[in-house]
KEMI-849594 format. One record per residue (C-alpha): residue in three letters; z, y, x. Coordinates in steps of 0.5 Angstrom, whole numbers, plus 500, padded with zeros to 3 digits. Example, Ala and Ser with C-alpha at 12.3 -4.5 7.8 and 13.67 -1.06 7.14 Angstrom:
! residues 2
<tilum: ALA; Z: 516; Y: 491; X: 525>
<tilum: SER; Z: 514; Y: 498; X: 527>
END
This chain:
! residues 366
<tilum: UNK; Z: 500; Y: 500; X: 500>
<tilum: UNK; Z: 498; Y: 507; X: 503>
<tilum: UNK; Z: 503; Y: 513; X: 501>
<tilum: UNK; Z: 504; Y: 519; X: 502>
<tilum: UNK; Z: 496; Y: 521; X: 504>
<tilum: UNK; Z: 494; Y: 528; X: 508>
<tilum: UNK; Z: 487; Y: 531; X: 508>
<tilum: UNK; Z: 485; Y: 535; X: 514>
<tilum: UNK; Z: 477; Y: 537; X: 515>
<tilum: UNK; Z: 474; Y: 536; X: 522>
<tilum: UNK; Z: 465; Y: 537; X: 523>
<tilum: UNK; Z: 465; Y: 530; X: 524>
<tilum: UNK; Z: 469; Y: 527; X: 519>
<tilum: UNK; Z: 474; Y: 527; X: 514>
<tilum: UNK; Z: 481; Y: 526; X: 517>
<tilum: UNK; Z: 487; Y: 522; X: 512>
<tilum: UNK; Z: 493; Y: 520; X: 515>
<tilum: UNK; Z: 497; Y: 515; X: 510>
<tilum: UNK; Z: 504; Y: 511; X: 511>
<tilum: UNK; Z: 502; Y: 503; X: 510>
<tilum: UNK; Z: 508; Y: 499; X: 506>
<tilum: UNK; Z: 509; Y: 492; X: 505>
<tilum: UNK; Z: 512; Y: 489; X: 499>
<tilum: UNK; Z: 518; Y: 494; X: 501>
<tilum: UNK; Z: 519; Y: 495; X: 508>
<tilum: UNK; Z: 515; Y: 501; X: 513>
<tilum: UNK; Z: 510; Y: 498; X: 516>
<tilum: UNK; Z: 508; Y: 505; X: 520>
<tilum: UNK; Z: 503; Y: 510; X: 519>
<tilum: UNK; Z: 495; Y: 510; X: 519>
<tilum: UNK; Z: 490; Y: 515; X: 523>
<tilum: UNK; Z: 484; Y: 514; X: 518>
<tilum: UNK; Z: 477; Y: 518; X: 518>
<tilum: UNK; Z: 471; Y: 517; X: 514>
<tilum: UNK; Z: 463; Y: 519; X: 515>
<tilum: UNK; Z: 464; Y: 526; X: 512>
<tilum: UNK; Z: 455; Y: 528; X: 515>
<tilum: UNK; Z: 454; Y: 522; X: 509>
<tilum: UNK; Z: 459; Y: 523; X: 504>
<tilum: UNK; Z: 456; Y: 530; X: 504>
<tilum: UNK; Z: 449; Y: 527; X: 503>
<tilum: UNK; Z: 451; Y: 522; X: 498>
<tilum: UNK; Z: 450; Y: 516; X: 502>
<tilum: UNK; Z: 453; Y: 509; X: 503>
<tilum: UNK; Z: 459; Y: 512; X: 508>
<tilum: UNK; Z: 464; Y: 507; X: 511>
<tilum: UNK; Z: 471; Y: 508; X: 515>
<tilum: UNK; Z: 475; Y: 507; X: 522>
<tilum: UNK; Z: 482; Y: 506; X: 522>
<tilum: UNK; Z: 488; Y: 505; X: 527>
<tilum: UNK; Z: 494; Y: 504; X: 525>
<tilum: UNK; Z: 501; Y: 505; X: 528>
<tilum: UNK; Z: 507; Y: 502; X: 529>
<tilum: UNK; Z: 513; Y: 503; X: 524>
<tilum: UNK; Z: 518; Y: 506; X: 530>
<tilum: UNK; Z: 513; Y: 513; X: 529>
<tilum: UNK; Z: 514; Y: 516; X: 522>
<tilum: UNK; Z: 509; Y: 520; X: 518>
<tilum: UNK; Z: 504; Y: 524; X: 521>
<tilum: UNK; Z: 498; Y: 530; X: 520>
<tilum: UNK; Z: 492; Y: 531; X: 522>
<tilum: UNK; Z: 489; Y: 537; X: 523>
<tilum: UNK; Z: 485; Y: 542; X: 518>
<tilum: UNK; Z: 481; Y: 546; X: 521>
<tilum: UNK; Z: 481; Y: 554; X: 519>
<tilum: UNK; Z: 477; Y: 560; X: 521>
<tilum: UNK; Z: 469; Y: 561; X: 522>
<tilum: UNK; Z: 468; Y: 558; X: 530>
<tilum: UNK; Z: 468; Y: 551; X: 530>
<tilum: UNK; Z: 472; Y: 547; X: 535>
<tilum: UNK; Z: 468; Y: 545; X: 543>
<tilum: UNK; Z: 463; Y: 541; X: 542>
<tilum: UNK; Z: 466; Y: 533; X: 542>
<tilum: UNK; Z: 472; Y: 535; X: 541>
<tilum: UNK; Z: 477; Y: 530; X: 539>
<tilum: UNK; Z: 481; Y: 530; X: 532>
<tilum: UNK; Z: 488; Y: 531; X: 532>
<tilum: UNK; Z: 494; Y: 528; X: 530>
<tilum: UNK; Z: 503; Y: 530; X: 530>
<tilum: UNK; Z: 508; Y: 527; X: 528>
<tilum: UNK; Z: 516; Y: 530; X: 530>
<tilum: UNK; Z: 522; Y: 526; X: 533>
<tilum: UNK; Z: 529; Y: 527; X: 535>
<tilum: UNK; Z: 527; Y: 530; X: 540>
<tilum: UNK; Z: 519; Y: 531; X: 541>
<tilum: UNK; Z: 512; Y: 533; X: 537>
<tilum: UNK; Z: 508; Y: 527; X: 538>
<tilum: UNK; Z: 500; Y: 529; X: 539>
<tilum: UNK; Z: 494; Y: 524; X: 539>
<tilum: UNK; Z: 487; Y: 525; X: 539>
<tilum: UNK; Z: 482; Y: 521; X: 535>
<tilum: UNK; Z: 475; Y: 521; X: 537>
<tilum: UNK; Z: 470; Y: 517; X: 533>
<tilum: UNK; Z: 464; Y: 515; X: 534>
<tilum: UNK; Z: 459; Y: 513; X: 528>
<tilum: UNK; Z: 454; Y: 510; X: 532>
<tilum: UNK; Z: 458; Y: 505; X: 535>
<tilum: UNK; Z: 465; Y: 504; X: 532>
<tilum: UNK; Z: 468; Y: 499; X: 539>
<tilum: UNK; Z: 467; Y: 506; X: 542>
<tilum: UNK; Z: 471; Y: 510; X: 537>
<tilum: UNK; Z: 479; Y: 512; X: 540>
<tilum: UNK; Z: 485; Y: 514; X: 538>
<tilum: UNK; Z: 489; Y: 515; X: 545>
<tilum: UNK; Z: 497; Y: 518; X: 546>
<tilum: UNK; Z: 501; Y: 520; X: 544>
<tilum: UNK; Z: 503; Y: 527; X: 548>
<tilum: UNK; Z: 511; Y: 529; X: 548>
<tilum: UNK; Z: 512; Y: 535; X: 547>
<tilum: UNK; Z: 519; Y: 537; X: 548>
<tilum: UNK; Z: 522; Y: 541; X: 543>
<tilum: UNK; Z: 530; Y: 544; X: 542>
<tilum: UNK; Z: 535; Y: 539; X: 539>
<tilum: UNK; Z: 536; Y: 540; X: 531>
<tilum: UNK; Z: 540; Y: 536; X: 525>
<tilum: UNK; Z: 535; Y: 532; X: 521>
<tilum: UNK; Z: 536; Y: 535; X: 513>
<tilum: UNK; Z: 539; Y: 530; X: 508>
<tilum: UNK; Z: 537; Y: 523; X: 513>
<tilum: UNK; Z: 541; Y: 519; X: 507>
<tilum: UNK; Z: 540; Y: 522; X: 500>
<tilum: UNK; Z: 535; Y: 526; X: 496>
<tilum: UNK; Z: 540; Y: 530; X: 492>
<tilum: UNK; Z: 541; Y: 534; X: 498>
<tilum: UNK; Z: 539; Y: 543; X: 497>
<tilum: UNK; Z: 544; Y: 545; X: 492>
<tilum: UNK; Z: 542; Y: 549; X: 486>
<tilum: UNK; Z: 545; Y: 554; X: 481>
<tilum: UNK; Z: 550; Y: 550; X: 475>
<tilum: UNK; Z: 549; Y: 543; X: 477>
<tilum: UNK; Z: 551; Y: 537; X: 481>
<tilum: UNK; Z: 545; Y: 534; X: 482>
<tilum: UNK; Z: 540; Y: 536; X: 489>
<tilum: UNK; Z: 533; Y: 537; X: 491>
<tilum: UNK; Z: 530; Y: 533; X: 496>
<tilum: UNK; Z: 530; Y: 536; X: 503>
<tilum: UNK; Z: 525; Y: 531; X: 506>
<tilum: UNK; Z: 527; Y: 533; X: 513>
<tilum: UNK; Z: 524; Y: 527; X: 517>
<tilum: UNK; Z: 517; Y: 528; X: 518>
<tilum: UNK; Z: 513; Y: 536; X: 518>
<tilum: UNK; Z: 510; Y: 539; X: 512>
<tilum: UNK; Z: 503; Y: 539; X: 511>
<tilum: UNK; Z: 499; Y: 543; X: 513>
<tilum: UNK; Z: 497; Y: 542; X: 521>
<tilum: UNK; Z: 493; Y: 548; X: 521>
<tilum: UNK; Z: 487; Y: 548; X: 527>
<tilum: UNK; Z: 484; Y: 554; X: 529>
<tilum: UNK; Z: 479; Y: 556; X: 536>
<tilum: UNK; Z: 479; Y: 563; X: 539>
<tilum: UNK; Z: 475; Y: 562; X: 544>
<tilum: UNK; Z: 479; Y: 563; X: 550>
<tilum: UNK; Z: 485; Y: 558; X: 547>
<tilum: UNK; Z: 485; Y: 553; X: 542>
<tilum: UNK; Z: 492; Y: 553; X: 538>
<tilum: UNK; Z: 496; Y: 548; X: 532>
<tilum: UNK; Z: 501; Y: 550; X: 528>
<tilum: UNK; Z: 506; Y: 545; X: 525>
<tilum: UNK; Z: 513; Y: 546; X: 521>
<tilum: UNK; Z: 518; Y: 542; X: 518>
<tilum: UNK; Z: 525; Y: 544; X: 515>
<tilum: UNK; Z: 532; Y: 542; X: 519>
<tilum: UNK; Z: 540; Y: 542; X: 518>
<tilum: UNK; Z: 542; Y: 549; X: 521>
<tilum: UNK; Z: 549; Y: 547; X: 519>
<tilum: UNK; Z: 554; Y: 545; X: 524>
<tilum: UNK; Z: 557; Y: 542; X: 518>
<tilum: UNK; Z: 555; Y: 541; X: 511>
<tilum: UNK; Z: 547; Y: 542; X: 510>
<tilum: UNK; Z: 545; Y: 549; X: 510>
<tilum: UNK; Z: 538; Y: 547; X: 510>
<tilum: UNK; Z: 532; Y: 552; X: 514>
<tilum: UNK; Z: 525; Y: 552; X: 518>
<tilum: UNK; Z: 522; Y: 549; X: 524>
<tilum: UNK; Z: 516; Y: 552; X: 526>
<tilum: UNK; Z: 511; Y: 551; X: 532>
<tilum: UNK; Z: 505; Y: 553; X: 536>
<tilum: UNK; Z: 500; Y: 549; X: 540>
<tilum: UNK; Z: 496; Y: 551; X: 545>
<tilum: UNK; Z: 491; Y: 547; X: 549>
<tilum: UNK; Z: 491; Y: 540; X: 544>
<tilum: UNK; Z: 485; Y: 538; X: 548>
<tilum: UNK; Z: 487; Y: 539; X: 556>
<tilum: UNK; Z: 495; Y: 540; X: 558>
<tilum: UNK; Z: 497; Y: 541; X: 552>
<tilum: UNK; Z: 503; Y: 546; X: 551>
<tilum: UNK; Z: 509; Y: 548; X: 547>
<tilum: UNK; Z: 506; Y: 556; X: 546>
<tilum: UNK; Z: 512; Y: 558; X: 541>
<tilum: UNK; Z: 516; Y: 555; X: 538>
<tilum: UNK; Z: 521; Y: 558; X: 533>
<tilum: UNK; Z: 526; Y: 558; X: 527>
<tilum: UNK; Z: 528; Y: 561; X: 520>
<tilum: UNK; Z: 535; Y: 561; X: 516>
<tilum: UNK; Z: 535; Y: 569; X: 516>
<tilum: UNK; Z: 542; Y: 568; X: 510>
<tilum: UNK; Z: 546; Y: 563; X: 507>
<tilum: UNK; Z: 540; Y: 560; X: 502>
<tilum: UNK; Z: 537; Y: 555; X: 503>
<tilum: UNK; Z: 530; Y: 555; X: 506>
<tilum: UNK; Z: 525; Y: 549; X: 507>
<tilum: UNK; Z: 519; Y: 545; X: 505>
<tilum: UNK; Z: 515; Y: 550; X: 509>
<tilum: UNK; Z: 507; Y: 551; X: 510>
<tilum: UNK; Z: 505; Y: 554; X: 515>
<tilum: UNK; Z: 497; Y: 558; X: 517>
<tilum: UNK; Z: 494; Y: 563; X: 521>
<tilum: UNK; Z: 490; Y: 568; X: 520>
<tilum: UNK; Z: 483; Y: 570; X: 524>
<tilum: UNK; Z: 487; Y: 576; X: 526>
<tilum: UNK; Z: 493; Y: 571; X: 530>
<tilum: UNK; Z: 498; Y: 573; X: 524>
<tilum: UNK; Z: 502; Y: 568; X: 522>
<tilum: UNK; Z: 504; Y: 567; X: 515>
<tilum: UNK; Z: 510; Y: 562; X: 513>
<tilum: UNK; Z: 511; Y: 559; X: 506>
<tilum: UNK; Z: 517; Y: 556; X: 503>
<tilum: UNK; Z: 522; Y: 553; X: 497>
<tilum: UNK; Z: 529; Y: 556; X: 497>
<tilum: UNK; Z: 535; Y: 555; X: 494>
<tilum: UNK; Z: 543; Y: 556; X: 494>
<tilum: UNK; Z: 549; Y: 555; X: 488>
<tilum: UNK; Z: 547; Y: 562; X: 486>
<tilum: UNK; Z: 539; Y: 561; X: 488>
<tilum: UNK; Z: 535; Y: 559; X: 482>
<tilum: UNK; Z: 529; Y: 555; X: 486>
<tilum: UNK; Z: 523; Y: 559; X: 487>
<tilum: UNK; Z: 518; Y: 561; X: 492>
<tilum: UNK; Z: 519; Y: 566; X: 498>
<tilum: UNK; Z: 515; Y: 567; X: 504>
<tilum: UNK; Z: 515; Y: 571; X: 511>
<tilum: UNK; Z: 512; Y: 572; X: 517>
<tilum: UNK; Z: 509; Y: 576; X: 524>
<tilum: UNK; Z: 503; Y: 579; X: 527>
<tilum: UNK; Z: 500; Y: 576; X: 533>
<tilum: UNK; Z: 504; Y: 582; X: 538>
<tilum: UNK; Z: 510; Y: 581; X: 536>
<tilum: UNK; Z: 516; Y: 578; X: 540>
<tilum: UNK; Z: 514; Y: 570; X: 540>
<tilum: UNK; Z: 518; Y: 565; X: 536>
<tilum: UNK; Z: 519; Y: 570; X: 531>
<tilum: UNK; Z: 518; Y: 572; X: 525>
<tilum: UNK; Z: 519; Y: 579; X: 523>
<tilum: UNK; Z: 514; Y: 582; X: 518>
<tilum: UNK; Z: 521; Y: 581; X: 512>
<tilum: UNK; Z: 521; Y: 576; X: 507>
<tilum: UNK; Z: 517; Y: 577; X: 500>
<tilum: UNK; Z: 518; Y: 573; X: 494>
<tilum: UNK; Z: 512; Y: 570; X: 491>
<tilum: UNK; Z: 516; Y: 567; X: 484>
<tilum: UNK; Z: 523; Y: 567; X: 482>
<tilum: UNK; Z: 527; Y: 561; X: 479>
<tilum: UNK; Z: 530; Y: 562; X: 472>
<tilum: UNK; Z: 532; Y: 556; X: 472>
<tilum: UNK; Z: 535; Y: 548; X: 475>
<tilum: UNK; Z: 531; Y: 542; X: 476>
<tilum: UNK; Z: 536; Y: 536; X: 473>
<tilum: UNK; Z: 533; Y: 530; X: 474>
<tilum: UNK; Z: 537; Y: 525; X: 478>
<tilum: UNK; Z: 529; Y: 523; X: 481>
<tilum: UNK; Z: 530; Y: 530; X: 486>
<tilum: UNK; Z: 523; Y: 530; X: 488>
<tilum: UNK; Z: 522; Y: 537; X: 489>
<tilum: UNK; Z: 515; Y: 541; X: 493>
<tilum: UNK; Z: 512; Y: 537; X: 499>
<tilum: UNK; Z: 506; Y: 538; X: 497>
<tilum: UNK; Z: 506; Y: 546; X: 498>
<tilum: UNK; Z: 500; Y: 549; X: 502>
<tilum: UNK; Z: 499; Y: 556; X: 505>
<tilum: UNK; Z: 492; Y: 556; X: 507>
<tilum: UNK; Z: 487; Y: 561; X: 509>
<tilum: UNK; Z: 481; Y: 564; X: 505>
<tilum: UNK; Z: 474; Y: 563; X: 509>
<tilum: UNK; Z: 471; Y: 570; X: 505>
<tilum: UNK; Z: 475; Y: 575; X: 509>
<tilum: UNK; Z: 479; Y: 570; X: 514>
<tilum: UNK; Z: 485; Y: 574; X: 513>
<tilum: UNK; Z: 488; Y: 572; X: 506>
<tilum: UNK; Z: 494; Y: 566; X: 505>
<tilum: UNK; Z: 494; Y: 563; X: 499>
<tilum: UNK; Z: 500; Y: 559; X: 498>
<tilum: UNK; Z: 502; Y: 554; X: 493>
<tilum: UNK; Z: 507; Y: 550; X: 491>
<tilum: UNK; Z: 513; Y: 549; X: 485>
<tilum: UNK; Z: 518; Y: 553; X: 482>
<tilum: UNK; Z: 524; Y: 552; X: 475>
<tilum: UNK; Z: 522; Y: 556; X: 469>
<tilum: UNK; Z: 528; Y: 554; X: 465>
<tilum: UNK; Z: 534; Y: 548; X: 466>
<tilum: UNK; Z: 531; Y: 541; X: 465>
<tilum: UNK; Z: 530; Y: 534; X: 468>
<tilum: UNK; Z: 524; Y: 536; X: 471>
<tilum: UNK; Z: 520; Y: 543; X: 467>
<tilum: UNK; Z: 517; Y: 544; X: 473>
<tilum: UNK; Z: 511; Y: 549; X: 475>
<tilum: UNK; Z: 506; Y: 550; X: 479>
<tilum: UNK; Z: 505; Y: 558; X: 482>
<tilum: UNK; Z: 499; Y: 560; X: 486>
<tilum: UNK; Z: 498; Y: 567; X: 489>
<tilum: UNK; Z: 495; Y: 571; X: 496>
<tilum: UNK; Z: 497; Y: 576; X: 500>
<tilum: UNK; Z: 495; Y: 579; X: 507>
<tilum: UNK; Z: 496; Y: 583; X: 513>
<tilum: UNK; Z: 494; Y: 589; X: 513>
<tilum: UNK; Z: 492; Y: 589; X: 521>
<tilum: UNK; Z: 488; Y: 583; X: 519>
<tilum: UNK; Z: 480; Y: 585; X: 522>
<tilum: UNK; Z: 479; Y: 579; X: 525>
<tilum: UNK; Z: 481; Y: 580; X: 532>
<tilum: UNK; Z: 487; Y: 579; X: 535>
<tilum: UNK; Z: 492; Y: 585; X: 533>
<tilum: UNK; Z: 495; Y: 589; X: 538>
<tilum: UNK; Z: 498; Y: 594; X: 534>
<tilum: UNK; Z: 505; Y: 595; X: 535>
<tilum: UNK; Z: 509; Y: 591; X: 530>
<tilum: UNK; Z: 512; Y: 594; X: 525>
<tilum: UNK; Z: 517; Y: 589; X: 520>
<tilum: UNK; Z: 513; Y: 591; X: 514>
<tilum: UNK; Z: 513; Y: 585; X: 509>
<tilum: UNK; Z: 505; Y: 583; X: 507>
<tilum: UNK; Z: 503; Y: 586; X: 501>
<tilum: UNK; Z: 503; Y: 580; X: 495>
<tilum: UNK; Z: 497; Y: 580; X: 490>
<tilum: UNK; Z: 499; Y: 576; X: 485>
<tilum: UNK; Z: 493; Y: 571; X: 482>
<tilum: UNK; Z: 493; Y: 568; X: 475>
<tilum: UNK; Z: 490; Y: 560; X: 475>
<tilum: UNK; Z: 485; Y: 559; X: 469>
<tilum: UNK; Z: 488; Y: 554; X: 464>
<tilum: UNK; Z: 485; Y: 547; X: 464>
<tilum: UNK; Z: 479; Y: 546; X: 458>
<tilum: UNK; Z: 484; Y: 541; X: 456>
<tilum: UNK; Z: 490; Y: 540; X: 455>
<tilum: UNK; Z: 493; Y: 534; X: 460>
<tilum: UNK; Z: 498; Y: 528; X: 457>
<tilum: UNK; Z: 505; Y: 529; X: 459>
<tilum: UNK; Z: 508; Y: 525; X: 464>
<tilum: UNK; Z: 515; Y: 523; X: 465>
<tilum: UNK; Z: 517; Y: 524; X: 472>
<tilum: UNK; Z: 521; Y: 518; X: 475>
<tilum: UNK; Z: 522; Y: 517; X: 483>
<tilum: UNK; Z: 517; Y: 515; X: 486>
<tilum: UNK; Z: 518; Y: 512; X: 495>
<tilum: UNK; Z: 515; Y: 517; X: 500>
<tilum: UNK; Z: 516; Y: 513; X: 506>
<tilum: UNK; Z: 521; Y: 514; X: 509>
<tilum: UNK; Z: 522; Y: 512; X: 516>
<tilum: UNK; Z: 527; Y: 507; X: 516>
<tilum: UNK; Z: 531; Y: 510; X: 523>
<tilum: UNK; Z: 536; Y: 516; X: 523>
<tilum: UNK; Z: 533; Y: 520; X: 527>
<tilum: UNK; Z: 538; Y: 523; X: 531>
<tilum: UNK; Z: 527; Y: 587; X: 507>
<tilum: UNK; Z: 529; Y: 586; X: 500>
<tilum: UNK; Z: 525; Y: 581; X: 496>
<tilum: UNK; Z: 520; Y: 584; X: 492>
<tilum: UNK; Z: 517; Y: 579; X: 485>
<tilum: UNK; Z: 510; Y: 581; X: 484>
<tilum: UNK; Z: 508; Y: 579; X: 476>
<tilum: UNK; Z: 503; Y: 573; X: 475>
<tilum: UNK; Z: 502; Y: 568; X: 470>
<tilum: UNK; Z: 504; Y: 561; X: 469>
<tilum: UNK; Z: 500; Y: 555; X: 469>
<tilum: UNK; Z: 504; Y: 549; X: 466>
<tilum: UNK; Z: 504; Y: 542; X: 470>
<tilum: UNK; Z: 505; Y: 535; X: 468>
END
């Protein structure tokens, strides 16, 4: 059984990773790629796979952003986080001769020491007026691992969400940047984000053409509704830190009571390819109290010293302006699901500015 899929775009093919099950336990995760050049002509199209070991956990491949392609005969890349490294592979397929096709790594990057959120539980992020949790999800990165190529430097970016706490669970981001994937890969600037005493995770991280960053988020507290915030920086501000303010995209207005605590691991902040410097950034939040009355929210905002060049302004800790972005309603109405708690493949081993709301309209979601 394969769970737990993620897509990323590549010009010679389409990218999957996915985490294998047998009848219940974690058999690891696959590194996948189908012939994209022939899924777009509508031809027969096959798939190579290579499969890891249960001992690395869920990994993401990467998605390419921006208008300049990676060098000719680049491999695709592949991470996954441990305890105490960011694990990276690169995938070479060959269409013509699959024998020749690669998957070699993986290279440690060494990252700082952090506390795995909610290792043993689901219900784990408090919310307001409930004892039951949201799930933190904290063993493994959060889509999407974004790719982009300036010409003088290739970089990735990854994130996922950490215990801050020294006790209890006080849940914050991780983020990092990747440079040179494809030579003598480095740790270019790795950084955190827990501003206050809320908690902030199932993070989704892009770049833009200009090198601004834009981090998305979940946030929740025992006074906090669950709702949808982001922050972020510009290409010459102080690396590993993001000081461009935090703006919410939605407010809360109610707790998710559901005993399944699945919360937000599909979230997504990705890049419009019209101007190369809009985010758009999704991901749920709670309308009103309920065992799962979930919604989904969909809005786009961007810096202003966004021109497609790398910004050399000084930086200035002005939030990004928010355009809110109404999501027309299906054609027809979708059945009602019932939500129960479903395995996402958990990796057996214990690895050791003032908000300001913009207005938008609701899309109800099964």
């Amino acid at each position: 059984f394969y769970d737990y899929p993620k897509l990323g775009i590549w010009p010679d093919g389409y990218y999957l990773s996915a985490n294998r099950f047998g009848t219940i336990s974690y058999q690891g995760p696959s590194a996948i790629v189908f012939d994209r050049a022939k899924m777009l002509n509508g031809q027969a199209a096959t798939f190579q796979q290579f499969n890891l070991s249960s001992s690395y956990g869920t990994l993401l491949p990467a998605d390419l952003d921006g208008v300049t392609l990676p060098p000719s005969g680049s491999p695709e890349y592949f991470t996954e986080i441990g305890s105490t490294a960011l694990h990276l592979w690169k995938f070479h397929v060959d269409w013509n001769t699959p024998s020749n096709s690669t998957l070699t790594g993986p290279t440690s990057l060494t990252v700082a020491s952090y506390n795995e959120l909610c290792p043993t539980t689901r219900s784990c992020i408090p919310q307001p007026g409930t004892s039951v949790g949201l799930d933190g999800l904290g063993d493994r990165l959060m889509h999407r691992l974004a790719y982009r190529n300036f010409g003088d430097h290739e970089t990735l970016l990854a994130t996922h969400s950490v215990n801050v706490a020294t006790s209890g669970t006080h849940a914050g981001v991780r983020w990092y940047e990747i440079r040179n994937p494809n030579g003598a890969a480095t740790l270019y600037q790795p950084g955190s984000y827990a501003p206050d005493a809320n908690n902030r995770w199932m993070p989704s991280i892009a770049m833009d053409g200009a090198g601004n960053i834009a981090l998305g988020y979940s946030v929740s507290s025992s006074s906090v509704y669950p709702s949808i915030r982001y922050t972020g920086r510009l290409a010459g501000d102080p690396l590993g830190q993001l000081t461009q303010g935090e703006t919410t995209l939605m407010a809360g207005s109610g707790s998710q009571t559901g005993t399944g605590s699945r919360w937000g691991d599909y979230a997504n902040m990705v890049i419009d390819p019209t101007d190369d410097c809009t985010f758009w950034f999704t991901t749920e939040y709670m309308p009103s109290t309920g065992t799962a009355p979930w919604r989904t929210r969909i809005g786009s905002f961007k810096f202003p010293s966004c021109g497609g060049k790398p910004s050399t302004a000084t930086p200035t800790p002005v939030p990004p302006t928010a355009t809110p972005t109404a999501t027309p309603a299906p054609p027809t109405a979708p059945p009602t699901v019932t939500p129960t708690p479903v395995s996402r493949g958990h990796n057996t081993p214990n690895r050791t500015p003032t908000p300001v709301p913009p207005t938008s309209t609701d899309r109800a979601t099964p």
